[in-house]
C-alpha positions in Angstrom: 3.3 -17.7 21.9 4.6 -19.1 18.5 1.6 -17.9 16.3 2.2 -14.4 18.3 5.9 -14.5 16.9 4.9 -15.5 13.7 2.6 -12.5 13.0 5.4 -10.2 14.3 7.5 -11.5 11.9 5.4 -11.3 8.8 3.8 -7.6 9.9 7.7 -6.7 10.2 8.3 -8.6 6.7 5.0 -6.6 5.1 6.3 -2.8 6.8 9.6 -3.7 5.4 8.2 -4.5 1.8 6.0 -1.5 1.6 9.0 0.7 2.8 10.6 -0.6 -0.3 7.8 -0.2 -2.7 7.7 2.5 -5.1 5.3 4.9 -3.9 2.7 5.6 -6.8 1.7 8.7 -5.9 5.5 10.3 -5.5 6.5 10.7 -8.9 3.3 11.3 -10.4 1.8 14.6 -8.3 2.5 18.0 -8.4 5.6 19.1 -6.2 4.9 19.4 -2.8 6.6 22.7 -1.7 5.1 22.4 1.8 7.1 23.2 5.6 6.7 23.0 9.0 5.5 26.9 8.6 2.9 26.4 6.0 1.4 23.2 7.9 1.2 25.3 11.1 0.0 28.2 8.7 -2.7 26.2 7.7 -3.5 24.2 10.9 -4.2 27.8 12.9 -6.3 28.8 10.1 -8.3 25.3 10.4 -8.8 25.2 14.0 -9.3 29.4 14.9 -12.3 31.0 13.2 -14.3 33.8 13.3 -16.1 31.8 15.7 -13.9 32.8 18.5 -15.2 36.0 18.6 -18.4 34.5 19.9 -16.5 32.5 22.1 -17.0 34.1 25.1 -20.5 34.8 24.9 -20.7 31.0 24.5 -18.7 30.3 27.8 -20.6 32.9 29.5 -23.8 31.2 28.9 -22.3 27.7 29.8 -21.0 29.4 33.4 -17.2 28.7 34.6 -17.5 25.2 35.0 -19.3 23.8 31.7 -17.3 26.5 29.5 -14.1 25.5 30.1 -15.0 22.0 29.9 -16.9 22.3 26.9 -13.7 24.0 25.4 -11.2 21.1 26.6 -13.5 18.7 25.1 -13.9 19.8 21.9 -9.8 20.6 22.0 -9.6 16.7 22.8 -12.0 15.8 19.8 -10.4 18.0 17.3 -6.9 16.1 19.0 -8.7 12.6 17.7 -9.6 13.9 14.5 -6.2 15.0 13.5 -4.5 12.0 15.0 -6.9 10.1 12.9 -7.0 11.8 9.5 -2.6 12.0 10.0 -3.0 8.0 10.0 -5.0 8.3 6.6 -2.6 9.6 4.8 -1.2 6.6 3.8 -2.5 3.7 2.7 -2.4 0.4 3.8 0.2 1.4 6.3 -0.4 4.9 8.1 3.8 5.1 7.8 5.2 3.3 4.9 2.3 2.3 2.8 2.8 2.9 -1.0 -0.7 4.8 -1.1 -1.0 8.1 -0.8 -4.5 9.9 -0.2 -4.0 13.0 -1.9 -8.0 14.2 0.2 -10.1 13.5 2.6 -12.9 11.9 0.3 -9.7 9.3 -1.5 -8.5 8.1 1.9 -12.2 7.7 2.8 -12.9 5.4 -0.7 -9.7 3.7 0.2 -10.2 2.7 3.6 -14.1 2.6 3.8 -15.2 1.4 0.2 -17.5 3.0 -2.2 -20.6 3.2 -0.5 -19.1 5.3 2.4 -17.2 7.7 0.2 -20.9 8.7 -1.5 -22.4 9.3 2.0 -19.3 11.0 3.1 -19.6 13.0 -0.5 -22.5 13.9 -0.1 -22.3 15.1 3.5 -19.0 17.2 2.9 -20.6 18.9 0.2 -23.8 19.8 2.1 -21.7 21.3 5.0 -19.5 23.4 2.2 -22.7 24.4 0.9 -23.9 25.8 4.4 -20.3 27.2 5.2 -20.7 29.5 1.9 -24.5 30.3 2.7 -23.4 31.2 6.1 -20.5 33.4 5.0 -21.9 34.7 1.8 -24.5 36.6 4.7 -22.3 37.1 7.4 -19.6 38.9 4.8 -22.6 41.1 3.1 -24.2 42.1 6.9 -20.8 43.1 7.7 -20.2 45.2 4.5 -23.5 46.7 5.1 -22.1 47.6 9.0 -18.9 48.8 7.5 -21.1 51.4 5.1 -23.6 52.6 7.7 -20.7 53.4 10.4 -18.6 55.4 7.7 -22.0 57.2 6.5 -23.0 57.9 10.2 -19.2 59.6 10.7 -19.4 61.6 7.7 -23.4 62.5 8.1 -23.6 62.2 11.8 -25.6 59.8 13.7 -29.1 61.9 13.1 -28.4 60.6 9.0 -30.6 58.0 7.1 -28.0 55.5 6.9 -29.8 52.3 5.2 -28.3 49.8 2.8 -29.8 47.2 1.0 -28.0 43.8 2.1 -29.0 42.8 -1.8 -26.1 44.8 -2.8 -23.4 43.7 -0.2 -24.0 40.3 -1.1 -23.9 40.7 -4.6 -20.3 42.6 -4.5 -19.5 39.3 -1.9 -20.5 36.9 -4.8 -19.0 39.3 -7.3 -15.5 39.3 -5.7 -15.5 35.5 -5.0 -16.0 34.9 -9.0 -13.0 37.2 -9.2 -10.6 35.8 -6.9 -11.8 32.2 -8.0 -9.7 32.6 -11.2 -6.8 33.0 -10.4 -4.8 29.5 -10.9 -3.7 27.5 -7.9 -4.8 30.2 -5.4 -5.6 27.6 -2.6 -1.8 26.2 -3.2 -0.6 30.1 -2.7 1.5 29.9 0.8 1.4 33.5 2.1 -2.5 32.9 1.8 -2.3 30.4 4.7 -0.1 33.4 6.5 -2.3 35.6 6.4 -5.4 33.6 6.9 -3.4 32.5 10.4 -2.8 36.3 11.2 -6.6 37.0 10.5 -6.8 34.1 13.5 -4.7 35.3 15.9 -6.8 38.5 15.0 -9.7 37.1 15.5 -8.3 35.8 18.9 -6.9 39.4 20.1 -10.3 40.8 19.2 -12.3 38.5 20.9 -9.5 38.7 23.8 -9.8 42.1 24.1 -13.4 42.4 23.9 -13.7 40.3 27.4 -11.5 42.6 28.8 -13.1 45.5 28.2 -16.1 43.9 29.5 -14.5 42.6 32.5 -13.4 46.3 33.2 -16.3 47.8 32.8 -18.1 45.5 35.1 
C-alpha cells in the first residue's frame, strides 16, 4: 500500500509540473481561431459522407438485423477512435502535457517512434491517394450525368446525349488546381459549414430516397 501512495504522489507531483510548464507549442503556432461550432462543423463533415447515400442499399443487403448492427458498430469504433486520437493531442500527458501534436502523423512520431510514423506515412498517403482517385471519377461520372440530363431536357430523351468522361475529369482536375491556390483555404471556417450542410444533405437525400422507396413498395 505504501509504494501504491507513493506513485500517487509523484504522478500528482509530475501532472502538477507539466501543468506549470510552458507549453512549446502555444506561443509559437498560428492563432487558433477555432469554437465549439467549427469543431462540430468539421466533426459532421468527417463522420457523414457521400457514402450515406449508399447507405441504405448497404443495410438492405445486410437485412434488419446485421444492418443496424453493422451501423452501431462502426458508430462504437469511430467512438474509440476519437476518444483515442482526443488523448493524442497532448503529449506526454493527454491533459496537461507541454506537447502539443499539431497532426495525426506528429502525435504518431511522438508516441510510437520513428519507425511507426514511416509505416503510418506511408499508409495515410496511400489511402489520400485512393480517396482522390475515387473522387476525381466519381465527381467527373457525375458531371457527365449532370450534362446528359440537361441535354436530354433540352433535346428530348430520343437525342444522342454522349459525353466523354475524359473531359469531366479534366475540368475536375482543372478546378482542384484552381481552388488549391488560394492561401489557407483548409483554415477557411464557413468551408467546414458548408461542407456540414452538404452532410446533412447528403443525409436528407439518402433519407428521402428510402422513403420514396418504402412508398412505392
Amino acid at each position: 500500500m505504501g509504494s501504491g501512495g507513493g506513485g500517487t504522489r509523484e504522478t500528482t507531483e509530475n501532472i502538477t509540473l507539466l501543468r506549470n510548464h510552458k507549453k512549446e507549442s502555444d506561443g509559437d503556432l498560428i492563432k487558433r481561431t477555432g469554437n465549439v461550432y467549427t469543431a462540430v462543423a468539421h466533426i459532421i463533415t468527417a463522420v457523414v459522407g457521400s457514402g450515406v447515400l449508399s447507405l441504405s442499399w448497404s443495410v438492405a443487403q445486410l437485412g434488419w438485423i446485421a444492418g443496424p448492427a453493422a451501423i452501431l458498430f462502426f458508430a462504437a469504433v469511430t467512438l474509440v477512435q476519437a476518444t483515442l486520437l482526443a488523448n493524442c493531442y497532448r503529449s506526454p500527458d493527454p491533459e496537461h502535457g507541454h506537447i502539443r501534436n499539431k497532426s495525426y502523423m506528429g502525435a504518431v512520431k511522438q508516441n510510437l517512434g520513428d519507425k511507426s510514423h514511416l509505416v503510418c506515412s506511408f499508409l495515410q498517403l496511400t489511402n489520400m491517394y485512393g480517396c482522390c482517385v475515387a473522387y476525381t471519377i466519381t465527381a467527373a461520372a457525375s458531371i457527365r450525368g449532370i450534362w446528359q440530363s440537361s441535354c436530354y431536357r433540352s433535346q428530348g430523351n430520343g437525342a444522342p446525349c454522349s459525353y466523354e468522361i475524359t473531359s469531366c475529369t479534366l475540368i475536375f482536375g482543372v478546378s482542384q488546381i484552381i481552388l488549391s491556390q488560394i492561401p489557407d483555404f483548409h483554415n477557411m471556417a464557413w468551408l467546414s459549414v458548408v461542407a456540414a450542410l452538404m452532410s446533412f444533405s447528403y443525409s436528407f437525400i439518402g433519407c428521402g430516397l428510402g422513403v420514396a422507396k418504402v412508398i412505392g413498395n
